[in-house]
C-alpha positions in Angstrom: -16.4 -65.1 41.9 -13.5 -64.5 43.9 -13.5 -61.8 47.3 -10.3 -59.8 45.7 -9.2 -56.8 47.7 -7.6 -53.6 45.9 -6.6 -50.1 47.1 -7.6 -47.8 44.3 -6.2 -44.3 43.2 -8.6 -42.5 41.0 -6.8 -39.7 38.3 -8.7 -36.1 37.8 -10.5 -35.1 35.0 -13.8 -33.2 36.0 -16.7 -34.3 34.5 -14.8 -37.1 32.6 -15.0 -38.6 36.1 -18.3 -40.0 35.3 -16.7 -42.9 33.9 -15.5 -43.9 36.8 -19.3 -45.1 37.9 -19.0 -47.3 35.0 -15.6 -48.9 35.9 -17.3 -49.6 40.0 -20.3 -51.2 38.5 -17.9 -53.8 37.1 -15.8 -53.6 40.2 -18.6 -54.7 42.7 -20.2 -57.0 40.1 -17.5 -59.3 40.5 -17.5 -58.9 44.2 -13.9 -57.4 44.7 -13.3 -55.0 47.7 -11.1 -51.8 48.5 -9.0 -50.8 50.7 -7.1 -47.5 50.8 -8.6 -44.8 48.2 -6.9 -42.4 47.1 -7.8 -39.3 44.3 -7.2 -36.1 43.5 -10.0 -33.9 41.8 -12.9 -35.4 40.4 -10.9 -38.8 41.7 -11.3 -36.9 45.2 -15.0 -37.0 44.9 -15.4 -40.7 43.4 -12.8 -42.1 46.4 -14.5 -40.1 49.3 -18.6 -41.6 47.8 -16.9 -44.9 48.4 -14.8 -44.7 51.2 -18.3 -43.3 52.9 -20.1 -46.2 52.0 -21.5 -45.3 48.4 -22.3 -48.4 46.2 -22.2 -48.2 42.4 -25.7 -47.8 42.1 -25.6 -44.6 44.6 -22.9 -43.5 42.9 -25.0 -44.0 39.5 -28.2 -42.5 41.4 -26.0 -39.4 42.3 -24.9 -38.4 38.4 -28.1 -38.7 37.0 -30.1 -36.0 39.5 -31.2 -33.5 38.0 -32.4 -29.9 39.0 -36.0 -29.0 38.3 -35.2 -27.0 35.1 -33.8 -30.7 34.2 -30.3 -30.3 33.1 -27.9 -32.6 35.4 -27.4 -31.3 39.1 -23.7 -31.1 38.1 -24.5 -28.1 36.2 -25.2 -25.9 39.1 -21.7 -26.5 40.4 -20.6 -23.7 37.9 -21.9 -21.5 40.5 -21.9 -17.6 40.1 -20.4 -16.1 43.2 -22.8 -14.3 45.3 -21.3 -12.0 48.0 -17.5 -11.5 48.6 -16.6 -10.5 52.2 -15.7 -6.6 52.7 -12.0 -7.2 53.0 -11.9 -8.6 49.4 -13.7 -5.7 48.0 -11.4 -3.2 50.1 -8.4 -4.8 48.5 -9.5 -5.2 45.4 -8.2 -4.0 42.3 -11.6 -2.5 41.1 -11.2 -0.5 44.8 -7.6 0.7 44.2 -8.4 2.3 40.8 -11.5 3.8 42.1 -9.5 5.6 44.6 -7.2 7.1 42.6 -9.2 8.7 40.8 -9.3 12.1 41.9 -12.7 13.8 40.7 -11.6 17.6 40.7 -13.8 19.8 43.0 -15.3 16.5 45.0 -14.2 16.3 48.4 -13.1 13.0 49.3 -15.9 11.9 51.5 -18.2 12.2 48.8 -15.7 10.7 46.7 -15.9 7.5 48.6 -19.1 7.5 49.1 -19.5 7.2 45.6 -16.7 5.0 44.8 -18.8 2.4 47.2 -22.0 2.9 45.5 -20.5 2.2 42.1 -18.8 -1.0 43.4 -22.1 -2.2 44.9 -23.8 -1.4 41.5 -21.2 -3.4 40.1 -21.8 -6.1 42.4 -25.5 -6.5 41.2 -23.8 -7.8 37.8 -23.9 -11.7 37.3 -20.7 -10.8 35.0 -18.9 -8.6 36.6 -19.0 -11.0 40.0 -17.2 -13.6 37.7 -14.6 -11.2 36.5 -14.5 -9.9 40.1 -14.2 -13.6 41.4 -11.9 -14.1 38.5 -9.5 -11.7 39.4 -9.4 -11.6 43.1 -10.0 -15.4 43.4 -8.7 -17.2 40.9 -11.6 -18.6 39.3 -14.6 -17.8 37.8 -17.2 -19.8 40.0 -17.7 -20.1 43.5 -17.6 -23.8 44.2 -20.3 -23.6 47.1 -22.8 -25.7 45.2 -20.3 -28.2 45.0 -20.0 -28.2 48.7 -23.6 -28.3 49.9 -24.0 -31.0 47.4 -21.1 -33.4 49.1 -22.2 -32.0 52.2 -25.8 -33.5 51.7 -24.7 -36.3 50.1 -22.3 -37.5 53.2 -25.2 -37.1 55.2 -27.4 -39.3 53.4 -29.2 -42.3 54.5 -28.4 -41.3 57.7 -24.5 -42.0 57.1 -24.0 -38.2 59.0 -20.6 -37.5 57.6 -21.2 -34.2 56.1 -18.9 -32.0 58.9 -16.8 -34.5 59.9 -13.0 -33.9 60.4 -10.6 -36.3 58.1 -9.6 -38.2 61.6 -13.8 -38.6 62.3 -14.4 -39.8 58.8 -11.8 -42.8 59.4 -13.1 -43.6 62.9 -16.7 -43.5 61.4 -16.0 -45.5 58.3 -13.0 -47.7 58.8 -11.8 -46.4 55.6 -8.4 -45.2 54.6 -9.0 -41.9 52.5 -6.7 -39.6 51.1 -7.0 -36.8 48.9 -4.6 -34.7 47.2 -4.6 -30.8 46.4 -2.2 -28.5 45.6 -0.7 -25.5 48.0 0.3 -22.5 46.0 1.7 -20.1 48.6 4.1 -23.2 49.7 4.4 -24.6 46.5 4.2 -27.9 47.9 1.7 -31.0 47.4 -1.0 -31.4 50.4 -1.8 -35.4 51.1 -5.0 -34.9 53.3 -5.8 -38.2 55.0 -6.2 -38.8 59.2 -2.3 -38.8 59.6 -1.5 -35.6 57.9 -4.5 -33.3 58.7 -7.0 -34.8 60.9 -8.6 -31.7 62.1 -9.4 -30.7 58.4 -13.4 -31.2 57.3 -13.7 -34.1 54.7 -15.9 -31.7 52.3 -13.2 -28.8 52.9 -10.0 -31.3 51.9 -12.7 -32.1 48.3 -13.0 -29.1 47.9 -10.0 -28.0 47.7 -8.8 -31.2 45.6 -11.4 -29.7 43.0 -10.5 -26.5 42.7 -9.5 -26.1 39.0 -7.3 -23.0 38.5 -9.2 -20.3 37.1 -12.5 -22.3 37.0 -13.1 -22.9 40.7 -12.2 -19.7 43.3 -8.9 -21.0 45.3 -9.6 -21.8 48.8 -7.7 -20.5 51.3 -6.8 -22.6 54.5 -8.5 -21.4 57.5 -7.4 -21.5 61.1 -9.9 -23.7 62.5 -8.7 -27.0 59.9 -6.0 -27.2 62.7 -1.9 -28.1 60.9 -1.0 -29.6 58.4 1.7 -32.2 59.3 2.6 -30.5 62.4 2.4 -27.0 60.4 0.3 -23.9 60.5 -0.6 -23.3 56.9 -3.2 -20.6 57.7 -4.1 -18.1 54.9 -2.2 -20.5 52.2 -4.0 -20.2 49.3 -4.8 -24.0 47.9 -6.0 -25.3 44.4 -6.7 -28.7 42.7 -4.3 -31.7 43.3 -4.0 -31.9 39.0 -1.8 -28.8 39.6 1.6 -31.0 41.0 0.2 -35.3 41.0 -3.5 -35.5 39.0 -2.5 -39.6 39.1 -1.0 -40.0 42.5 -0.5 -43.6 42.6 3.4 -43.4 43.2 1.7 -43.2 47.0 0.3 -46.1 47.2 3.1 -48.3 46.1 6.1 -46.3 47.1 8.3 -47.6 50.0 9.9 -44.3 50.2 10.1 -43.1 54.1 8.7 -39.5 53.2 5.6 -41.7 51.4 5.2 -43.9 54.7 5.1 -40.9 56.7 2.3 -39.3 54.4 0.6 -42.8 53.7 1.2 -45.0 56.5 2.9 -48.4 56.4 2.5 -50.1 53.0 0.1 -52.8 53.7 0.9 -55.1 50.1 -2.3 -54.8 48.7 -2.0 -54.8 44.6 -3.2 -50.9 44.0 -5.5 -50.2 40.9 -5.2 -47.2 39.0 -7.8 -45.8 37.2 -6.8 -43.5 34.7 -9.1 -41.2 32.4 -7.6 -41.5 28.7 -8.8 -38.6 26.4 -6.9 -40.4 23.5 -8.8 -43.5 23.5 -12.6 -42.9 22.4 -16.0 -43.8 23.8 -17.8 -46.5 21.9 -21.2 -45.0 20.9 -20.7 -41.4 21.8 -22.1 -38.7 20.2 -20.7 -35.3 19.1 -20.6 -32.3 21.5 -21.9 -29.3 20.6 -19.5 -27.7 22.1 -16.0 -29.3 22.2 -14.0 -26.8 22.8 -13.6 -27.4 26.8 -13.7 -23.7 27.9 -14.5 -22.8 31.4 -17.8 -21.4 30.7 -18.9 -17.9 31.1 -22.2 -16.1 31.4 -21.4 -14.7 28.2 -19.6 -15.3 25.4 -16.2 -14.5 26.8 -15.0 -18.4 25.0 -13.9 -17.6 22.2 -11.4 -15.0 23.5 -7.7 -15.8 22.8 -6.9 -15.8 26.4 -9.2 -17.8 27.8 -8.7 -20.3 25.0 -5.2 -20.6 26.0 -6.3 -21.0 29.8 -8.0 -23.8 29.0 -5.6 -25.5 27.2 -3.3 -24.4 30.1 -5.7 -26.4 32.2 -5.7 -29.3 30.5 -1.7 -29.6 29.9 -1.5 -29.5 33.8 -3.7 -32.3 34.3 -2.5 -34.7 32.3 1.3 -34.6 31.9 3.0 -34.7 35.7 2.2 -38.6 36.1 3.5 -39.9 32.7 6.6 -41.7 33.9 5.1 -43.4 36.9 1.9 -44.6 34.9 4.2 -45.8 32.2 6.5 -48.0 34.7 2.9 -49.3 36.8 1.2 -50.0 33.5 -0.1 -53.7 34.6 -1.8 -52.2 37.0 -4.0 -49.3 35.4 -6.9 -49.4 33.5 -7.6 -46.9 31.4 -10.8 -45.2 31.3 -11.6 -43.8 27.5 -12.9 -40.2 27.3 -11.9 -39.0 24.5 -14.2 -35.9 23.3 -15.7 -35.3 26.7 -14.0 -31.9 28.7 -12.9 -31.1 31.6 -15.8 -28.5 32.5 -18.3 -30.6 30.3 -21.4 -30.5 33.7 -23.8 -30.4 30.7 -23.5 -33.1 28.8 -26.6 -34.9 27.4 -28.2 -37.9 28.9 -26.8 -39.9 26.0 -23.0 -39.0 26.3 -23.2 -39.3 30.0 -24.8 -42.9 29.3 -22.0 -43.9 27.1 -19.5 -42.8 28.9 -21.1 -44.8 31.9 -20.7 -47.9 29.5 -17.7 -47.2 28.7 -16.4 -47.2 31.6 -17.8 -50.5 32.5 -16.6 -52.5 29.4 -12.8 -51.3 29.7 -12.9 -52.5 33.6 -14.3 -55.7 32.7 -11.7 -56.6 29.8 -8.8 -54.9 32.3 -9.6 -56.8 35.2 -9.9 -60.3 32.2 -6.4 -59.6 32.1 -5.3 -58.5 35.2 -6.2 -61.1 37.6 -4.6 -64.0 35.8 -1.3 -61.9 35.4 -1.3 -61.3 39.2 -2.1 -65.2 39.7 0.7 -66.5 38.1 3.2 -63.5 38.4 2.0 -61.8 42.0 0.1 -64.3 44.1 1.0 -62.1 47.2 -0.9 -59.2 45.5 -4.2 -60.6 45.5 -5.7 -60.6 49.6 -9.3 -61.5 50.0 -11.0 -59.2 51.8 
């Protein structure tokens, strides 16, 4: 057993990123190290758990809770929103019809006093929140469940990294962490690591890495995260990294000068990808019940055209932008088969969660077989003991 030290990138893929507690089993078995990490949705989540110290069984330990009811804890991240602030309501579009309807013979302070009683009767729908949240958000679900969850999770075993910034979280750990997301109202890739945005919380930079499009409400960057590369982004909506790089690995071995700036100096580590593959399939994996991927609603709004096409709008988004630079690095990634698991699939049974955890493991195993004697004899340079 040999001490090898990687950086790692990790692709997105929502809940197909439980393979990737499969693939680190293998990882630390051998006893190989990281360096850098580096991910963008689901891949944000994975690389943070490790860059704060998570092992694979933690990791492990951490997909299988489960809520009382028993389904997994990943469930409850499809969160109904609760409450949206007054301003959102005031500037809604549910508000701006309201008030142009003139009711004859009402005069207008009753009008509005009515208007607002409606809309808080509305409010008191589960559904209508979601179209609300929908509409005026960009997504159907909230995405707090998500956040107390990483929030109590950095905390544990008294690791007390829950509300640190990006620039505490690498003085506490040690460890280089980037994640990506995707501003909208710039059009422009974020890279959130210490250099770029150290005043930015760790759970806030995942968070927004996460934030599916039309799944997850956007998140909009708030004063108090401080600039991002030397700029005041305030108010900028944001939304998952998938959006513009779901496979960022071009920034861990790029010598560009704009990636050194974003990434640091290159320090010649050999970086692993590890890529989710919906082609290949998962050994022993049953059928879903549902395989239709569909951002879940209350109801059954999933088998409406549109929404269909969202989700397959969803999907194209996450796995296309990388191809060229995965195809030109292919030595170096491994890819993870998930093929028949979705996107949005938090309620997957034990057993398809179990194979895909096995799955993950096996292709690691037989890519790192390979791997390590091609970097012996073509890249000795590549392979640094930790």
């Amino acid at each position: 057993m040999t001490d090898y030290d990687f950086n790692l990138v990790f692709e997105g893929g929502g809940a197909k990123g439980l393979v990737f507690v499969g693939a680190m089993q293998e990882f630390e078995a051998r006893g190989y190290t990281y360096g850098r990490l580096l991910g963008t949705s689901a891949g944000a989540i994975t690389a943070t758990l490790l860059a704060a110290g998570f092992d694979a069984a933690e990791l492990l330990a951490a997909v299988n809770e489960k809520l009382p009811n028993g389904k997994s804890r990943f469930s409850s991240f499809m969160d109904i929103p609760q409450d949206f602030s007054p301003d959102v309501i005031k500037n809604s579009i549910t508000n701006t019809t309201l008030k142009g309807i003139d009711l004859p013979f009402v005069p207008e302070s009753v009008e509005e006093r009515l208007d607002e009683k409606f809309i808080d009767a509305l409010m008191k729908i589960p559904l209508y929140r979601q179209i609300f949240s929908f509409i005026e958000r960009g997504g159907l679900y909230a995405g707090q469940a998500f956040v107390d969850w990483l929030t109590e999770k950095l905390d544990q075993n008294n690791r007390n990294l829950g509300q640190t910034t990006l620039a505490e979280f690498n003085q506490k750990t040690g460890k280089d962490l980037t994640v990506v997301a995707s501003d909208t109202t710039a059009s422009q890739i974020l890279v959130l690591n210490h250099r770029t945005a150290p005043n930015c919380p760790v759970v806030n930079a995942v968070r927004m890495s996460m934030s599916i499009p039309f799944v997850w409400q956007e998140v909009r960057w708030q004063a108090e995260w401080g600039l991002y590369r030397g700029q005041d982004i305030s108010g900028h909506t944001v939304v998952d990294g998938g959006v513009l790089s779901n496979f960022p690995i071009e920034l861990l071995i790029s010598r560009r000068r704009e990636v050194i700036d974003l990434m640091g100096q290159h320090d010649d580590k050999f970086a692993v990808g590890l890529l989710i593959d919906e082609t290949l399939p998962v050994p022993g994996a049953e059928s879903a019940e549902d395989d239709d991927d569909l951002p879940r609603f209350s109801v059954g709004f999933q088998s409406l055209t549109t929404i269909q096409r969202i989700a397959r709008l969803i999907n194209t988004m996450m796995r296309g932008h990388d191809k060229m630079v995965i195809d030109a690095y292919a030595d170096g990634v491994c890819r993870l088969p998930a093929q028949g698991y979705g996107t949005t699939d938090f309620e997957m049974s034990q057993a398809r969660s179990e194979a895909l955890i096995r799955a993950g493991q096996t292709t690691m195993r037989q890519f790192l077989e390979h791997l390590i004697p091609f970097l012996q004899k073509n890249y000795p340079n590549k392979l640094p003991k930790k």
